[in-house]
Structures are given as C-alpha cells and as structure tokens.
C-alpha positions, 0 to 999 in steps of 0.5 A: 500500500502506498501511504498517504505521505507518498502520494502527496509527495507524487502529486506535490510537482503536478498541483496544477495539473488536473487532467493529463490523459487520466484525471488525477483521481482516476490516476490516483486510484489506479495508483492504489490499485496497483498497490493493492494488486501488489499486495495481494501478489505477494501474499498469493506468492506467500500462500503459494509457497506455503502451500508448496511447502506444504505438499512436499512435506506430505510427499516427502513423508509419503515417499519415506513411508513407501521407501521404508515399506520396500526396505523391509520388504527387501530385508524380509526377502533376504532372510527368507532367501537365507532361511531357503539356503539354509533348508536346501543345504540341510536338504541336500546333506540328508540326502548325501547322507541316505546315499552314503547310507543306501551306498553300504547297504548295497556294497554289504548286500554286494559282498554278500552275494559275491561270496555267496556267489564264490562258495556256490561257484567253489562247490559247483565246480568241485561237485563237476571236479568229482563227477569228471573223476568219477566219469573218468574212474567209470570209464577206466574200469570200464576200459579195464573190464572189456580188454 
C-alpha cells in the first residue's frame, strides 16, 4: 500500500495539473490499485509457497513411508532367501547322507552275494571236479573190464 505521505509527495510537482490523459483521481486510484494488486501478489506468492511447502512435506513423508515399506520388504526377502539356503543345504546333506547310507547297504548286500556267489561257484565246480573223476574212474574200469 502506498501511504498517504507518498502520494502527496507524487502529486506535490503536478498541483496544477488536473487532467493529463487520466484525471488525477482516476490516476490516483489506479495508483492504489496497483498497490493493492501488489499486495495481494505477494501474499498469493506467500500462500503459494506455503502451500508448496506444504505438499512436499506430505510427499516427502509419503515417499519415506513407501521407501521404508520396500526396505523391509527387501530385508524380509533376504532372510527368507537365507532361511531357503539354509533348508536346501540341510536338504541336500540328508540326502548325501541316505546315499552314503543306501551306498553300504548295497556294497554289504554286494559282498554278500559275491561270496555267496564264490562258495556256490567253489562247490559247483568241485561237485563237476568229482563227477569228471568219477566219469573218468567209470570209464577206466570200464576200459579195464572189456580188454
């Protein structure tokens, strides 16, 4: 606002003048107005500012909630990542171990039958030995017998 000193200070140089293109009352009051519309400005600019500010702190806010949502987001899936690796190595060692397992049983199961399998083959081989002897006994008696 321009203060009433200002103006008379304004109009002071232009007493004599009444009328230029505008009366001095409707420049006077234009004057004014502009004042006023400069005011107005300037507190438009304020509350605009306040309310930018105003805005950014609540997106501001927003933003750190989201992004503090997606931090624990991410440190849930990291231990659910490590939990997972965890369980699939204590996976994979129960199996290595029931293979270990079934690995002896079939090597003692193998053994097994490989001996039992030698002693079968031994006492074919002597029973076949005792019958080619005793063909062979027959045989030589019955040469004996007819010459």
């Amino acid at each position: 606002k321009i203060s009433e000193g200002k103006k008379k200070d304004m109009l002071a140089g232009f007493s004599h003048l009444s009328e230029v293109i505008l009366d001095i009352e409707e420049w006077t009051r234009r004057i004014e107005e502009i004042g006023q519309l400069r005011t107005r400005m300037a507190e438009v600019e304020g509350e605009h500012s306040y309310i930018v500010r105003q805005v950014t702190a609540a997106h501001e806010a927003t933003l750190k909630e989201v992004h503090g949502g997606y931090i624990q987001s991410i440190e849930d899936l990291k231990g659910r990542i490590k939990q997972m690796e965890r369980e699939h190595l204590l996976e994979l060692h129960n199996y290595s171990t029931k293979i270990e397992e079934l690995m002896n049983v079939h090597g003692h199961e193998l053994d097994t039958k490989e001996r039992q399998y030698a002693s079968k083959f031994i006492r074919e081989y002597e029973r076949y030995d005792g019958l080619v002897e005793n063909t062979e006994g027959q045989i030589s008696q019955f040469k004996r017998k007819f010459r």
